[in-house]
C-alpha positions as CSV (number, residue, x, y, z in Angstrom):
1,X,-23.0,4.0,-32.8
2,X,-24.7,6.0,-30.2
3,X,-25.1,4.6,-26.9
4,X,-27.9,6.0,-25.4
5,X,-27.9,7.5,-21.6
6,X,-31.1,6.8,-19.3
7,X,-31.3,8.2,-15.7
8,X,-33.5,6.0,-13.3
9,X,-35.0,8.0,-10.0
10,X,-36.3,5.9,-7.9
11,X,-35.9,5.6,-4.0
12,X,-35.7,1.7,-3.9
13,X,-32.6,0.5,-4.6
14,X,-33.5,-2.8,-5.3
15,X,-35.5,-1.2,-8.2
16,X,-32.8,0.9,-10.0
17,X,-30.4,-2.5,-9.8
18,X,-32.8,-4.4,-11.5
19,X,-33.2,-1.3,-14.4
20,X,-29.6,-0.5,-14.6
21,X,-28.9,-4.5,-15.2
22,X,-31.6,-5.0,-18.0
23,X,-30.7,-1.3,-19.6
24,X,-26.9,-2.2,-19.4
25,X,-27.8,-5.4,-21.1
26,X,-29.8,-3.7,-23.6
27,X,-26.5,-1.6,-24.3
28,X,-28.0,2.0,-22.5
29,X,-25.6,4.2,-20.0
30,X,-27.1,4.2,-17.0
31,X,-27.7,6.8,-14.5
32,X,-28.6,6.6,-10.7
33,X,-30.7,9.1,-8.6
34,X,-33.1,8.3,-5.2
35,X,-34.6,12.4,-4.8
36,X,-35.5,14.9,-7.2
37,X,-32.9,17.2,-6.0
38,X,-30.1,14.4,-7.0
39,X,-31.7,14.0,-10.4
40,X,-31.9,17.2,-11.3
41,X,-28.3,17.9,-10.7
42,X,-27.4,14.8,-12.9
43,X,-30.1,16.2,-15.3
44,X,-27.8,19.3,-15.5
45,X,-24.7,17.9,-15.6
46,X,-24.8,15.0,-18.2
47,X,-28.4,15.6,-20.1
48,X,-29.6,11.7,-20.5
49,X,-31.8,11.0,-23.2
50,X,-34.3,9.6,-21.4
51,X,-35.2,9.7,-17.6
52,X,-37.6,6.8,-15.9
53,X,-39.5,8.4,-13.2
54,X,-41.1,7.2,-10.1
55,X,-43.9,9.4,-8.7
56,X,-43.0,9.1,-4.7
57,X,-39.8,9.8,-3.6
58,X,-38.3,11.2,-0.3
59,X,-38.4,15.2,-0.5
60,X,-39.9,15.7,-2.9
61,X,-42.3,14.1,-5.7
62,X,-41.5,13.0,-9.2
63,X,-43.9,15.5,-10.5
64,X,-42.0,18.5,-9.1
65,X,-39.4,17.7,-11.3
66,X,-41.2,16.7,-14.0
67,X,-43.1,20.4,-13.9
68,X,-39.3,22.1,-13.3
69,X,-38.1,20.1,-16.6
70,X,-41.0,20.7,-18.9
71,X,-40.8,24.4,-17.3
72,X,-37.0,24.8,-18.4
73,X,-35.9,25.3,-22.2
74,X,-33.1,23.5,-21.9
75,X,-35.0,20.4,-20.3
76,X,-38.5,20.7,-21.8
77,X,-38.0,18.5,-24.5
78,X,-36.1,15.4,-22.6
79,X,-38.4,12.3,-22.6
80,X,-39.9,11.1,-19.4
81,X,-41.3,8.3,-18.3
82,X,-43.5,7.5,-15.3
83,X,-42.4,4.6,-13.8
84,X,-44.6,4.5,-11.0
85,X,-46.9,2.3,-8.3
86,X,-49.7,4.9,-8.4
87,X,-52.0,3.0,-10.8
88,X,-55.1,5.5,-10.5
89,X,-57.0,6.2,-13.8
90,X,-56.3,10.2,-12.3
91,X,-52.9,10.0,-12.1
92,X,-51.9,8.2,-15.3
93,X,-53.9,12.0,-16.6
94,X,-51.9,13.8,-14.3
95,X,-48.7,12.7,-15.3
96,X,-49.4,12.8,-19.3
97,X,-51.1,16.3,-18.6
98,X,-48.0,17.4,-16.9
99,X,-45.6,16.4,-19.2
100,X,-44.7,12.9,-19.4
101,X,-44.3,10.6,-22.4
102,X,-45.2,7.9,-21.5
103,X,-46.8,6.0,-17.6
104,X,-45.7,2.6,-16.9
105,X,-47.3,1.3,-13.6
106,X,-45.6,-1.2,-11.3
107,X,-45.4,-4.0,-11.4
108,X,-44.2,-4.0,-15.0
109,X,-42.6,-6.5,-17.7
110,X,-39.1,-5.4,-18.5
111,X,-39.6,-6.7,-22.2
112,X,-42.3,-3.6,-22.5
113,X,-40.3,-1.2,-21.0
114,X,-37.4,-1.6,-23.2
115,X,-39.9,-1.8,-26.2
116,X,-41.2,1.3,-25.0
117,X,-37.7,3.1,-24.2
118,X,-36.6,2.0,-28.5
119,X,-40.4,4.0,-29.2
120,X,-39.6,6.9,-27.4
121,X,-35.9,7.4,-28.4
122,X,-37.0,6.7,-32.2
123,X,-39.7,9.4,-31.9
124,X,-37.4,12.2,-29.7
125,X,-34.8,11.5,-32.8
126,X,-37.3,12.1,-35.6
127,X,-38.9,14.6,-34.2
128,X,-35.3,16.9,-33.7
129,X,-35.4,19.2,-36.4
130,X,-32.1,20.6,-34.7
131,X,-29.9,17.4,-33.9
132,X,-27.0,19.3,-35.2
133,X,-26.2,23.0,-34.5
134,X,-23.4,24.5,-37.5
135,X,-21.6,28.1,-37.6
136,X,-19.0,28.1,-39.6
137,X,-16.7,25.1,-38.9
138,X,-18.0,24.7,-35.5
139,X,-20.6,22.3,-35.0
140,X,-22.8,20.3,-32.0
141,X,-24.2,16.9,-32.9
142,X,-27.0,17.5,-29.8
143,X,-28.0,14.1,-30.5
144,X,-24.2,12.0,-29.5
145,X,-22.9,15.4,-27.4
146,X,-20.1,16.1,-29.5
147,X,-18.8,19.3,-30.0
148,X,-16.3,19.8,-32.9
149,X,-14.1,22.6,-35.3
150,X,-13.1,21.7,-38.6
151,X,-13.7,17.8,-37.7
152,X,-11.3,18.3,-34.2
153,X,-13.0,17.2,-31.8
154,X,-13.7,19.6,-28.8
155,X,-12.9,18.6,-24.8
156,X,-16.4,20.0,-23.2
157,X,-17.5,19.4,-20.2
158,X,-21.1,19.2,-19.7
159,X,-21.7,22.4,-18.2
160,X,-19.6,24.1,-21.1
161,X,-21.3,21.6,-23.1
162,X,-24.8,22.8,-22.7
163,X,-23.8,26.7,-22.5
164,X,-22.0,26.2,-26.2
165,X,-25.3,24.3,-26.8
166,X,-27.9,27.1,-25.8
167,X,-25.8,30.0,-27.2
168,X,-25.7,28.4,-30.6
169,X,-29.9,27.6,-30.4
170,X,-30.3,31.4,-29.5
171,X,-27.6,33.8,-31.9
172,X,-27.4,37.2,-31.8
173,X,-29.4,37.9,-28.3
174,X,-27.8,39.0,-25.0
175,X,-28.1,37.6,-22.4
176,X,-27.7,38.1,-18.5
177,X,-25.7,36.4,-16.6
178,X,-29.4,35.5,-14.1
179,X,-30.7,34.3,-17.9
180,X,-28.1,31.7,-18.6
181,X,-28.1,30.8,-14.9
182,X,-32.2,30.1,-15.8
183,X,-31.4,28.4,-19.2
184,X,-28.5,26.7,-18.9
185,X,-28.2,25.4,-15.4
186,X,-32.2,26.0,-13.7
187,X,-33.5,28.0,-11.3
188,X,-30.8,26.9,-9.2
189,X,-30.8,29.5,-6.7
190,X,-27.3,27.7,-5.1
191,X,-25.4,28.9,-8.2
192,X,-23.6,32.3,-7.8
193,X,-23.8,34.9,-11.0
194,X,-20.0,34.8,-11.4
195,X,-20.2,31.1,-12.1
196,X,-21.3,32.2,-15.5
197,X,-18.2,33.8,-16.2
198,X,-16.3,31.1,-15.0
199,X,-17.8,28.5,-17.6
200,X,-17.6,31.0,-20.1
201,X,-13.9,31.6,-19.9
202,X,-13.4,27.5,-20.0
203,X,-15.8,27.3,-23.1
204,X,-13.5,30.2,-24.7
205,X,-10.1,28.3,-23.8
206,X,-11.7,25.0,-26.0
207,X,-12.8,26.8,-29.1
208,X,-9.5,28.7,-29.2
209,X,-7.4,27.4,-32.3
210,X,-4.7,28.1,-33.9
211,X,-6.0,29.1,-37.0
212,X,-9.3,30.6,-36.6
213,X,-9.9,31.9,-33.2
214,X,-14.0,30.5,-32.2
215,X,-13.7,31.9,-28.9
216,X,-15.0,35.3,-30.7
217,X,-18.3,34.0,-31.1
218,X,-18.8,34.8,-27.3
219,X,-18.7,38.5,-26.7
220,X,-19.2,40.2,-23.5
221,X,-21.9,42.5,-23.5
222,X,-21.0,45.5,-21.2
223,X,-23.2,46.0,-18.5
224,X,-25.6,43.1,-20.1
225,X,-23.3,39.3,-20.1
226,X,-22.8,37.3,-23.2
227,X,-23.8,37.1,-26.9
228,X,-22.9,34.8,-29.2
229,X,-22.5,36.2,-32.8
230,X,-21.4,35.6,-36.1
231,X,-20.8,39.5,-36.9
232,X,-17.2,40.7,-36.3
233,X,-15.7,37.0,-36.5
C-alpha cells in the first residue's frame, strides 16, 4: 500500500502540529516547512504528493511558490492546496487562477480537509496517464517512487530519483547541463553546472548490473550534456 507524503508550509507552528497529527493519523508522511525557500528545497528533494499551502509566510508568499511550481515541468503537475486565512472572494480567484487545486480558508474542519486531500489524491492518480515509465527492464512506478531492473529494486536517492525520472519522460533529446539544472532541480541559481555531472555519475553506478549494463542509457553528449537513449544499448 502506498503511503502518501504531504508537505505542510505554514509559519505557525502550532498549525503544522495539529496537520501532521491528524495526517499521521490518517496514515500520510508528513512533511514540515515555515518559508517558501525551505519548501521548495523539500519540494526538490523528496517530491510529496500533495503540498498544503498557506498564503503569508515570512520571506516570501505562498503564491511565489505556487507560480515557481506550476512554472517548473517537473513541479507543474503536484497538487496544491491553499490553506490560508485570507478569505477574500479575490483571493480564493487568485489562488485557483494561479494554480491551486483546491482553497481551504482558516479556520477549517479537519474532517473536510482530509475529505478533500482523498479527492485530490484520487483525481492526480487517475488523471496520470504516465504513473509508470518502462525501457526495457528498467522501470519507474512515478506514483510509489520506485525505481527497479528486472524486478531489483534500485537505491535512488531523490535527486538521482527525479533526474532518472525526467530523462525517461524526455528520450532521445540532449540536454545541457543549465537545462537539467532547470528541470530537474529549479531555477536554483545556488546549484553549480558540475553538480549535474555529479548526480549523473551516482545514477550510472545504480543502474549498472551485472548482466545488462543500464548505465548506457545515459550518454554524454560532447560539447552538449546528457541524452538518454535506447539506440546503441
Amino acid at each position: 500500500m502506498t503511503v502518501h507524503k504531504i508537505l505542510i508550509v505554514d509559519d505557525e507552528l502550532a498549525i503544522r502540529d495539529m496537520l501532521r497529527m491528524a495526517l499521521e493519523t490518517a496514515g500520510y508522511d508528513c512533511l514540515e516547512a515555515e518559508t517558501i525557500d525551505t519548501a521548495y528545497l523539500k519540494v526538490i528533494d523528496d517530491l510529496p504528493d500533495i503540498i498544503l499551502l498557506d498564503w503569508m509566510l515570512p520571506g516570501g508568499s505562498g503564491m511565489e511558490l505556487l507560480r515557481r511550481l506550476k512554472r517548473e515541468e517537473i513541479t507543474q503537475d503536484l497538487p496544491v492546496i491553499m490553506l490560508t486565512a485570507k478569505a477574500a472572494e479575490q483571493n480564493v480567484i487568485q489562488g485557483l487562477d494561479m494554480g491551486a487545486d483546491d482553497y481551504i480558508t482558516k479556520p477549517f474542519a479537519l474532517k473536510e480537509l482530509l475529505a478533500r486531500i482523498k479527492a485530490l489524491l484520487r483525481r492526480a492518480k487517475s488523471s496520470d496517464e504516465h504513473h509508470l515509465l518502462v525501457v526495457k527492464d528498467l522501470m519507474i512506478d512515478v506514483d510509489s517512487r520506485r525505481a527497479s531492473i528486472k524486478n531489483r529494486p534500485l537505491v535512488l536517492g531523490p535527486t538521482e530519483f527525479n533526474l532518472l525520472m525526467f530523462f525517461m519522460s524526455h528520450p532521445e533529446r540532449a540536454y545541457t547541463r543549465s537545462q537539467l539544472l532547470d528541470r530537474v532541480w529549479g531555477q536554483n541559481k545556488y546549484v553549480e553546472e558540475r553538480t549535474v555531472d555529479v548526480h549523473v555519475r551516482r545514477l550510472r553506478a545504480a543502474l549498472e548490473s551485472e548482466d545488462d549494463n543500464y548505465s548506457r542509457l545515459i550518454q554524454t553528449v560532447r560539447g552538449t550534456g546528457y541524452r538518454f537513449s535506447e539506440h546503441g544499448f
